[in-house]
C-alpha positions in Angstrom: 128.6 89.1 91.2 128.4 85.5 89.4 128.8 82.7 90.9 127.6 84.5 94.1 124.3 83.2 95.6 123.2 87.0 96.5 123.1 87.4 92.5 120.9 84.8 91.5 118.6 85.7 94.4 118.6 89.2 92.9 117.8 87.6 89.5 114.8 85.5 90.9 113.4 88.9 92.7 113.8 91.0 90.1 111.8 88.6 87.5 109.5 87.3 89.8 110.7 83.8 89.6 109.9 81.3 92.2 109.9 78.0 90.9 113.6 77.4 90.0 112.7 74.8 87.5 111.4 77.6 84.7 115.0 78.9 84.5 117.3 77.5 82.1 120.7 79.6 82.4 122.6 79.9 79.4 126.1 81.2 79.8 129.5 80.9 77.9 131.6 81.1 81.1 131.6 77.5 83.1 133.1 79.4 86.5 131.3 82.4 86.5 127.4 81.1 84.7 127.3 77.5 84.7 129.1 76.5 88.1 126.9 79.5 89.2 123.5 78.2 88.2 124.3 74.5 89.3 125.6 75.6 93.1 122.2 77.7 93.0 119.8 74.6 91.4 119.6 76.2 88.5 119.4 73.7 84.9 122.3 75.2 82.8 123.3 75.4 79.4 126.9 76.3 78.4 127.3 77.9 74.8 130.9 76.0 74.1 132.1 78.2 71.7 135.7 76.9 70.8 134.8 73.3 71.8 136.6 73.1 75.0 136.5 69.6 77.5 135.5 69.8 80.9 135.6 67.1 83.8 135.0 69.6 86.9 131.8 71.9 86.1 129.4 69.7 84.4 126.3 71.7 82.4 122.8 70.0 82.0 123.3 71.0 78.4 126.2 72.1 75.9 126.1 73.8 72.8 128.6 74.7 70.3 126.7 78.2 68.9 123.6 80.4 70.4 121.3 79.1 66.5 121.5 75.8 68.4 119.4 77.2 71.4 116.0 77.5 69.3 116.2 73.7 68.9 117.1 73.0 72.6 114.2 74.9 74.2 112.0 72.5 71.7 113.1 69.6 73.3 111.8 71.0 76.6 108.8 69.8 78.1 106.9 73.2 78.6 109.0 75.4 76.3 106.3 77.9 76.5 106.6 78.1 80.0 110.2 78.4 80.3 111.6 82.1 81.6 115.0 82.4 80.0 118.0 84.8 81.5 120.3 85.3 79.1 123.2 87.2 80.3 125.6 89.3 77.3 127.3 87.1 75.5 
């Protein structure tokens, strides 16, 4: 399971992803998603919910609710060409 490397190279198989840079991985869970995605070179995106600090695990992006994603993925490059897994939140 997450933050194992094993599952994110199940992830890129079973979505036939090989360029690492598509994936943004948007998780609520800094230990389990976000520490996950960095150790695996994975851009990450932690949905903050109750506004908590962090100085250990350190996302590529934060946001406060899941509405605020929409305005993220606009300020990608090649939103169009982004592959998103996002796990239950």
């Amino acid at each position: 399971m997450k933050p194992k490397k094993q599952y994110y190279e199940g992830l890129f198989n079973k979505v036939h992803i090989e360029n690492k840079e598509e994936i943004l991985f948007i998780g609520d869970d800094l230990e389990k998603d976000i520490k996950g995605g960095i150790e695996n070179g994975l851009d990450t995106c932690w949905v903050n919910y109750n506004d908590k600090k962090t100085s250990e695990i350190i996302p590529k992006y934060e946001i406060k609710a899941l509405n605020e994603l929409k305005n993220l993925l606009q300020l990608k490059k090649h939103k169009d060409e982004i592959k998103l897994y996002i796990k239950s939140l």
